[in-house]
C-alpha positions, 0 to 999 in steps of 0.5 A, a space after each residue: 951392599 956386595 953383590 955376594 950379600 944377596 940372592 933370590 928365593 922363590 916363595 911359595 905365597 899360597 902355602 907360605 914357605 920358601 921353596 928354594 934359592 937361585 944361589 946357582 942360576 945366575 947365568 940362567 935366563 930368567 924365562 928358565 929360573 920362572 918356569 917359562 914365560 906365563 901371564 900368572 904366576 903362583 909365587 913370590 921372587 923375593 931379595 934375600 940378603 945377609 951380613 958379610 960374616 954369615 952365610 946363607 941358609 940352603 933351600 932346596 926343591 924338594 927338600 925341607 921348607 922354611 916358614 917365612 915371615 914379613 914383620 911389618 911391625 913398629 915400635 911407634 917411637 
């Protein structure tokens, strides 16, 4: 996988949407991207990947939020 096929998002788990991506924030250290340093935290970093033809979709703080869904489900085969 190229590095360009993948990013961060933060996911909020309590209201279950992705607030926003870290498409910008690669030189940032990470004690910035998390808000500081803190012994909980109250959402997700998740990996996010595409194919090399797509493009990512933006997340903004602020902005519009995205329902995500982790689909753990198999066809049993």
């Amino acid at each position: 996988m190229d590095f360009a096929d993948f990013r961060l998002v933060k996911f909020d788990s309590i209201h279950e949407y992705i607030e926003r991506s870290f498409d910008d924030d690669w030189d940032s250290p990470m004690s910035l991207v998390l808000g500081g340093v803190k012994s909980i935290y109250t959402f997700d970093l998740l990996a996010e990947t595409k194919q090399p033809h797509e493009q990512f979709e933006p997340y903004y703080a602020g902005g519009e939020f995205c329902a995500a869904v982790h689909d753990t489900t198999t066809t049993g085969e």
